[in-house]
C-alpha positions in Angstrom: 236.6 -231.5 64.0 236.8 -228.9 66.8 238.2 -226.8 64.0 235.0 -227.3 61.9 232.5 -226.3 64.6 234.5 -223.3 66.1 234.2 -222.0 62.0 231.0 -222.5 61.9 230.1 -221.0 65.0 232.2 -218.3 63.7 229.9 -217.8 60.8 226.6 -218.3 63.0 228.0 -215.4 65.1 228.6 -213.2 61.6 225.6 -213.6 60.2 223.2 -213.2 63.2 224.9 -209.6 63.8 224.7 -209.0 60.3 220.9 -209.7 60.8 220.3 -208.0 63.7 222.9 -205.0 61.9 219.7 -205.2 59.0 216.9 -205.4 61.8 218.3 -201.8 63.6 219.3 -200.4 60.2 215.4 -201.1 59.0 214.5 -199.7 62.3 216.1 -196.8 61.8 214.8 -196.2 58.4 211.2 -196.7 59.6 211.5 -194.6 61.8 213.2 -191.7 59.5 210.0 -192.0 57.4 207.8 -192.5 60.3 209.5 -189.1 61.5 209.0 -187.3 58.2 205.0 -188.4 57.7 204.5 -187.2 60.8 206.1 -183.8 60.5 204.6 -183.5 56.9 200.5 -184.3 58.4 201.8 -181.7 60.9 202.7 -179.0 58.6 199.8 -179.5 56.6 197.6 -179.8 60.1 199.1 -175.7 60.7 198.6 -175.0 56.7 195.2 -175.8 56.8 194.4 -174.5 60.4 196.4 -171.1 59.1 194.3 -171.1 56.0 190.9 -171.7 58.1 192.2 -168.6 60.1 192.5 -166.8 57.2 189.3 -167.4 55.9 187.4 -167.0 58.9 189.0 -163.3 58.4 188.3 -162.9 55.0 184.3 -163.9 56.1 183.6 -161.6 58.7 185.2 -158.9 56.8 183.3 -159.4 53.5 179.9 -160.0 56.3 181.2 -156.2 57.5 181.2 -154.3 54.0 178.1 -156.2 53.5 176.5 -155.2 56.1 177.7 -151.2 55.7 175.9 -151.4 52.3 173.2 -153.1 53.6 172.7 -149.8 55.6 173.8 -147.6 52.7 170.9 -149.4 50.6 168.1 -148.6 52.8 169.4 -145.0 52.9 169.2 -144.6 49.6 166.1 -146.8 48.9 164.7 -144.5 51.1 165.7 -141.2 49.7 164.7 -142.8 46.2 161.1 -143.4 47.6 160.9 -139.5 48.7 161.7 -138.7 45.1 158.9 -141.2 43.6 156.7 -139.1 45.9 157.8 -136.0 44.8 157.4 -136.8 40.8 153.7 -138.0 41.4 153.0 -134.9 43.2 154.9 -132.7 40.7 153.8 -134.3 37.7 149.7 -133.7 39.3 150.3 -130.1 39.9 151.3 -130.0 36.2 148.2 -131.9 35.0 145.9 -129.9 37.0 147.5 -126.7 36.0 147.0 -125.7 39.2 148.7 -121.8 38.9 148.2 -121.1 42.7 150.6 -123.7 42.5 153.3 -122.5 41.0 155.7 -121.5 43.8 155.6 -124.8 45.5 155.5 -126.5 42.1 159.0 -124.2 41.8 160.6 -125.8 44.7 159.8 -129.4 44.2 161.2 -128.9 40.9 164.5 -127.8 42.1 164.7 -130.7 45.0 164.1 -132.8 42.1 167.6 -132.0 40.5 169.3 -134.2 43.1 168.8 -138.1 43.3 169.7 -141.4 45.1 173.1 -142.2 44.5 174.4 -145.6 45.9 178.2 -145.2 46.8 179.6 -149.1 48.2 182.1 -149.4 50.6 184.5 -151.3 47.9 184.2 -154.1 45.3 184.5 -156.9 47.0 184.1 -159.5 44.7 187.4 -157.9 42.8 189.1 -157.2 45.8 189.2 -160.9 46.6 190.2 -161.9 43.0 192.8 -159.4 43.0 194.8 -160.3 46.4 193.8 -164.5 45.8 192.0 -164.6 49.3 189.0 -166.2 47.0 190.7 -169.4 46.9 190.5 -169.6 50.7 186.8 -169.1 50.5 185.3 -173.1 49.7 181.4 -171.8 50.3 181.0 -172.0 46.6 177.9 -170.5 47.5 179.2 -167.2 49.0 181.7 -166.3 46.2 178.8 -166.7 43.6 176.5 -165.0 45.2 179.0 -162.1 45.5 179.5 -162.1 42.1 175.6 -162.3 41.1 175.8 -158.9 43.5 178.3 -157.2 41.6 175.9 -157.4 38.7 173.6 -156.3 40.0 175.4 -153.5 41.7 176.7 -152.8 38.0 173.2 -152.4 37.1 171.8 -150.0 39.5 174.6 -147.8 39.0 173.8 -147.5 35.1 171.0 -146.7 36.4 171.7 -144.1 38.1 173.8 -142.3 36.1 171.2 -142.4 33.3 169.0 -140.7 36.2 171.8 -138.2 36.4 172.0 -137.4 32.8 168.2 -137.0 32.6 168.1 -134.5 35.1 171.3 -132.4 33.2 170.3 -132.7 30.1 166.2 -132.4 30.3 165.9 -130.9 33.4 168.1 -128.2 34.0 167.5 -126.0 30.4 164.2 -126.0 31.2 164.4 -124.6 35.2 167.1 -122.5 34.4 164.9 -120.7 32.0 161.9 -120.6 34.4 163.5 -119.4 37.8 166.0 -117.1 38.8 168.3 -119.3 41.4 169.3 -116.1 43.2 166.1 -114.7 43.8 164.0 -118.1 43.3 161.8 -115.5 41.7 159.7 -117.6 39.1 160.6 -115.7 35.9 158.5 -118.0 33.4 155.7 -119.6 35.2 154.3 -121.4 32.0 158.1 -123.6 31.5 157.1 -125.4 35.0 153.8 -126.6 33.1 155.5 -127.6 30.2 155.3 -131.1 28.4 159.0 -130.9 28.9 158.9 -130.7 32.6 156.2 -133.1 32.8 158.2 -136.1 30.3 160.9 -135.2 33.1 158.7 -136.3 35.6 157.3 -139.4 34.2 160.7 -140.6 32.9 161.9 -140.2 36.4 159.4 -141.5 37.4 159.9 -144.7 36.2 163.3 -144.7 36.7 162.8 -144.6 40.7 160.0 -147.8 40.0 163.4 -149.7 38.2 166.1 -148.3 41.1 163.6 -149.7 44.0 163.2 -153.2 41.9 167.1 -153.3 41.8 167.6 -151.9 45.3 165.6 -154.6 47.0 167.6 -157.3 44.8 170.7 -155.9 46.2 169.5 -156.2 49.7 167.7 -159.9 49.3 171.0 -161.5 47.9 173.4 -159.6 50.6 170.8 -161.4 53.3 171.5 -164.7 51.2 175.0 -163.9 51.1 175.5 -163.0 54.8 173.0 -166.2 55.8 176.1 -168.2 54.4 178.3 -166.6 55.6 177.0 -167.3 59.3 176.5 -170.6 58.8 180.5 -170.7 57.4 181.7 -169.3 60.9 179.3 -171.5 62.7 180.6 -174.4 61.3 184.4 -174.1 61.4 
């Protein structure tokens, strides 16, 4: 009988520290994966804090080659206006035939051989693309609106160098036949009063009209773009 309890006693005593073995070995495990969550949300806690840091970077540096062509713009907005200016004056002279004229007529002429010439500090739109700091960028609004500006950047350029081939190609002939550059001696007064000059004029003309529209499209969406921005850096 005594025999009997002591074995069961015995077995009372295995079984409870094979329980309590379960209870710490469970322990352990929960805290293992307790462990590994825990350094896993911490990794992705620096991850995303690293890519935040990143970001905030890649903002204020787009925000800075915005806001250098943002300057560049109105430089060249500006110059482009002078030469509007200059066409309406030129083309009057021409339409008045005003003779007396003819030497001032001369040297608004020649000005009128150079143009405005929008040179940006980079693409940035490609740039981003290219090194994959776009997918750190989540204002959806900001990475479409620099792609809208790209267009339109595209755009005034085509412009410009349709301006550019205007001036070589109808231009130039017709000057170099009227005034010797080294003298500026007007050598055929008539040519300034040609219809040649003249379509010059007006085609420029219109050109500068088209360059201002696109200029002041440039500038409202790099406001837009830069108003987003802000409110990016503000919120993180």
């Amino acid at each position: 009988m005594l025999s009997f309890f002591h074995r069961l006693q015995l077995r009372f005593h295995t079984e409870n520290k094979i329980v309590a073995y379960l209870l710490y070995a469970i322990g352990e495990i929960v805290l293992l994966v307790i462990g590994i969550l825990l350094a896993l949300q911490i990794n992705n806690w620096n991850s995303r804090r690293l890519d935040q840091e990143e970001a905030r970077k890649s903002y204020q540096n787009i925000k800075r080659q915005l806001l250098e062509d943002r300057i560049e713009l109105g430089k060249v907005k500006d110059l482009n206006n002078y030469f509007a200016a200059s066409y309406v004056n030129a083309n009057r002279m021409i339409a008045n035939k005003d003779v007396s004229k003819a030497d001032s007529l001369a040297l608004m002429i020649m000005g009128l051989s150079q143009y405005s010439d929008f040179y940006r500090s980079g693409n940035i739109y490609e740039i981003l693309v290219n090194s994959g700091e776009i997918k750190l960028l989540k204002n959806i609004a900001v990475t479409s609106g620099l792609q809208k500006l790209e267009m339109t950047y595209t755009h005034l350029n085509k412009l410009e160098d349709i301006h550019w081939e205007i001036i070589l190609n109808e231009l130039s002939p017709e000057v170099r036949g009227a005034i010797n550059y080294a003298t500026l001696e007007i050598v055929k007064p008539e040519k300034l009063y040609s219809v040649e000059i003249r379509n010059f004029l007006i085609e420029s003309l219109f050109l500068t009209q088209a360059k201002d529209s696109v200029y002041k499209k440039a500038q409202l969406e790099i406001n837009q773009i830069i108003d987003q921005i802000n409110s990016e850096l503000k919120s993180q």
